[in-house]
C-alpha angles and dihedrals in degrees: 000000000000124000106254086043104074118094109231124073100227077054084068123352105038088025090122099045092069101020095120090062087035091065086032092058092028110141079234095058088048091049093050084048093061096038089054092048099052090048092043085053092051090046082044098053093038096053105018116036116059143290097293096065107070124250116258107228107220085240087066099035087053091055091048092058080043089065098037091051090053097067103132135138089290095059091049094050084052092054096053091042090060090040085059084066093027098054082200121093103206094038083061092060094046089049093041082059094055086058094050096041090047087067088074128064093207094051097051095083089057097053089105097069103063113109088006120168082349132125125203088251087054096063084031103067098033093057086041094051089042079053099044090043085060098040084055093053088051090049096052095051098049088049098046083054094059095035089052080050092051098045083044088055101037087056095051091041094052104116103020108121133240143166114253114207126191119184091033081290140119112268149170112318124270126163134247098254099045085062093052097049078063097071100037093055089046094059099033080063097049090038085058086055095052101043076065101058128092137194112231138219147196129223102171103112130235101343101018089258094107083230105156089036083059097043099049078058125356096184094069116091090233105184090058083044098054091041092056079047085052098044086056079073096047079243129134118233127226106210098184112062134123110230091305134048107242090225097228085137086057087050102049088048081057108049085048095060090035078066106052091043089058089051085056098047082058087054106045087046092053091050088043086053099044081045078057098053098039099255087117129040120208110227115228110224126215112269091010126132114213082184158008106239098006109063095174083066126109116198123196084238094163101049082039091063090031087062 
């Protein structure tokens, strides 16, 4: 699709703005998630859960990260072409890594592992947690950056004077950095919150009782296994699911940065309001239009989109 041809405006306009959490949440990087997944839990049963599961050779371990190195725009064009058949997007992956596994001779004799014990929720909240945890990381550092301005702002504005209003009055006198420190401390206490909180995942297979993990060997303590798998991914495991895990982790992620955002829109609305009242002055920038039809105007473009 070309680029002036997708429908939302952080697709084009504002594309540069969130392309860090755009790759981030790409359907391709999904998809490489997955893919990877699903390679790193073959190499996992083969050299570090029992006899019964067959010993991967280093030859062969070696070809595996071969594979899973290979991951490129090829690969994720692959993947969509078999989920056209497939109608499933996580049972074209794992298709897509039997191609790629048949190339090998020595890889042949571990095709059925892929996927094994596995349901698609499995591999899916585990790669949605992995993208979440980076989507955290990016959120944090762009938030750090505005809350180290506005503690900047807040100390050289310390003791110039302003004058407070409540009610929408005029009020007893504050001063201009003691109402921004409002707002950074404000966001330093919800950004402490949030560094706490974890997506989870499930590993338990079809039904979240970890069955056809036992019966493959019923002398493994599975649930400890899957969680060291997991916590390869600096993620946490939730042992007790049904098939699905039930995504409190991802809420309360959400209701975290619902949060902050709520503390911004209080923010963007109080320097659009001291733009108002003249405490602040918009810079004009060369080449740029305020307004249509009156070219002398300045709009607070950038606290309007934030909001």
């Amino acid at each position: 699709m070309k680029h002036q041809e997708l429908i939302s405006p952080l697709d084009n306009r504002y594309s540069q703005k969130i392309i860090e959490l755009s790759n981030n949440f790409s359907e391709s990087n999904l998809n490489r998630t997955r893919f990877e997944i699903e390679i790193d839990w073959i190499i996992f049963l083969t050299t570090q859960c029992g006899k019964n599961f067959k010993s991967l050779s280093s030859a062969a371990k070696k070809n595996l990260l071969a594979i899973k190195n290979s991951f490129d725009e090829t690969s994720a064009k692959r993947i969509k072409v078999i989920e056209s058949q497939t109608n499933h997007d996580v049972k074209a992956v794992e298709y897509f890594i039997r191609e790629e596994m048949i190339k090998f001779s020595n890889l042949k004799k571990y095709q059925h592992l892929v996927h094994f014990a596995l349901t698609s929720e499995d591999i899916n909240s585990l790669s949605y947690a992995v993208l979440l945890r980076d989507a955290k990381d990016i959120y944090l550092r762009k938030l750090n950056v505005l809350i180290k301005d506005l503690n900047s702002k807040s100390k050289s504005w310390a003791s110039l004077p302003l004058l407070a209003r409540t009610h929408g009055q005029a009020a007893s006198p504050s001063t201009l950095g003691k109402e921004i420190k409002v707002f950074q401390q404000r966001l330093i206490r919800q950004k402490d919150i949030l560094k706490k909180l974890k997506p989870l995942a499930k590993f338990g297979g079809a039904t979240g009782n970890f069955h056809t993990l036992d019966l493959s060997d019923e002398n493994i303590n599975w649930v400890s296994k899957t969680n060291k798998f997991l916590s390869s991914f600096r993620i946490d495991q939730n042992p007790i699911t049904t098939q699905i895990e039930p995504h409190d982790g991802i809420a309360e992620i959400s209701h975290c940065i619902q949060r902050i955002n709520s503390i911004l829109i209080d923010l963007n609305q109080d320097m659009w309001i001291y733009i108002s009242n003249d405490i602040f002055k918009l810079k004009l920038k060369e080449g740029e239009v305020g307004s249509s039809t009156m070219p002398h105007k300045v709009n607070p473009i950038d606290f309007e989109n934030s909001e």
